[in-house]
C-alpha positions, -999 to 999 in steps of 0.1 A, spaced: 549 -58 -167 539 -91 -159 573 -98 -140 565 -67 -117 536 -87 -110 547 -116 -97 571 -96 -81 548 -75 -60 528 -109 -58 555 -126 -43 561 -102 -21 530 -97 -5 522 -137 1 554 -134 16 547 -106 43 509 -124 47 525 -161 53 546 -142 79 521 -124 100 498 -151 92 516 -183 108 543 -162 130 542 -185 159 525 -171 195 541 -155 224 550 -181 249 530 -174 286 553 -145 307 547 -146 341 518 -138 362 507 -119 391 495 -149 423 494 -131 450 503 -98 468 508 -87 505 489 -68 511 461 -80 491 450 -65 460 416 -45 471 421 -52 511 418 -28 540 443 -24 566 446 -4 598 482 0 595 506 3 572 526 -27 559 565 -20 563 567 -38 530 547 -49 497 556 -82 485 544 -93 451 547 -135 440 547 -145 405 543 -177 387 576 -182 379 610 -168 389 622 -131 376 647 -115 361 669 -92 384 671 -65 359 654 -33 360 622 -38 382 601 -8 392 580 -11 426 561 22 437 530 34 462 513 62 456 486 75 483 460 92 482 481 128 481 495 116 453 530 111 467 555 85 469 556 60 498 579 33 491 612 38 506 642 24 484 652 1 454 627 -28 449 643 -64 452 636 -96 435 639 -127 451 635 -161 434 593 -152 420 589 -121 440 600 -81 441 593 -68 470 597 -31 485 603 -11 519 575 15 528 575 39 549 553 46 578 522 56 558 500 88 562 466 95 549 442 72 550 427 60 515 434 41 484 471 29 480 479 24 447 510 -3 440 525 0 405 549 -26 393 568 -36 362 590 -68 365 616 -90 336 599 -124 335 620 -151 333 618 -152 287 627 -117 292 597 -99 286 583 -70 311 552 -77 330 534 -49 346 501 -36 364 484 -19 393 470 -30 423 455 -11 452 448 -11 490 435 9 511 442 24 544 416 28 572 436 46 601 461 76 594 496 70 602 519 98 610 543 91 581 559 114 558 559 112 521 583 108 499 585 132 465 553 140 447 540 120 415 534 153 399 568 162 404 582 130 391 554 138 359 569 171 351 608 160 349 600 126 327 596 127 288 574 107 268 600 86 251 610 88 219 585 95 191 579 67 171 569 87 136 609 92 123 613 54 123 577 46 104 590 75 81 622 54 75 606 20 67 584 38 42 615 54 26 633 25 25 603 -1 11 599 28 -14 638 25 -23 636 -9 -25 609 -11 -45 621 18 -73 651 -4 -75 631 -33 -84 616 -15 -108 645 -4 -124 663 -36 -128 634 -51 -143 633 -27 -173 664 -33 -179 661 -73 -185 
């Protein structure tokens, strides 16, 4: 019994050294500036949305939309990073309101930086929409549930742990 103890002991200073001293996450990149301006007016539409970071990105996988104030999409194309920025194509805009720019970018150690920014647009253009947010909504899942893999870790500590048990009765 008193071997089970030390055992379980050892294994929980182990797991508390771990998450107690695991080092910090390094800085990712930030946000330093946008075109057009995080919370400006304009009386036109930008033909594109430029975003600068800190440091230089990764080319992999970024994500650049507008969504107006219909709730559609306004960005026309693929986004494109250059050096520290991702930038975008618009199209002529149409109602005038709140722009909102979403973004989600690689950082140069690889991990994703995202956020929001908006603008807002004081004259109407005469620009037509892309597809609909709600569409977009409807036809994308939520991922993959997280519960069957907490489920496994349980199953396998509790494994583990019966085993532990076992071979200790038998010494």
């Amino acid at each position: 019994m008193r071997r089970l103890a030390l055992t379980l002991g050892a294994i929980v200073i182990t797991l508390l050294t771990t998450f107690a001293f695991a080092p910090t996450a390094s800085a990712h990149s930030a946000l330093v500036s946008s075109d057009p301006a995080d919370g400006s007016s304009v009386s036109a539409g930008p033909p594109t949305v430029t975003l600068t970071f800190n440091e230089p990105l990764q080319e992999s996988f970024p994500a650049l939309t507008v969504v107006g104030p219909d709730r559609n999409y306004w960005q026309d194309g693929e986004p494109t990073v250059t050096g520290r920025s991702v930038s975008t194509q618009l199209r002529e805009l149409g109602p005038a309101g709140e722009y909102l720019i979403n973004y989600r970018v690689t950082s140069a150690d690889g991990h994703p930086v995202e956020g929001q920014l908006t603008f807002t647009l004081t004259t109407a253009g005469q620009g037509t929409p892309g597809a609909s947010v709600d569409d977009d909504d409807e036809s994308s899942s939520s991922g993959i549930p997280v519960w069957p893999f907490i489920v496994v870790a349980v199953v396998v500590f509790g494994g583990g742990l019966a085993v532990a048990l076992r071979l200790q009765r038998r010494n």
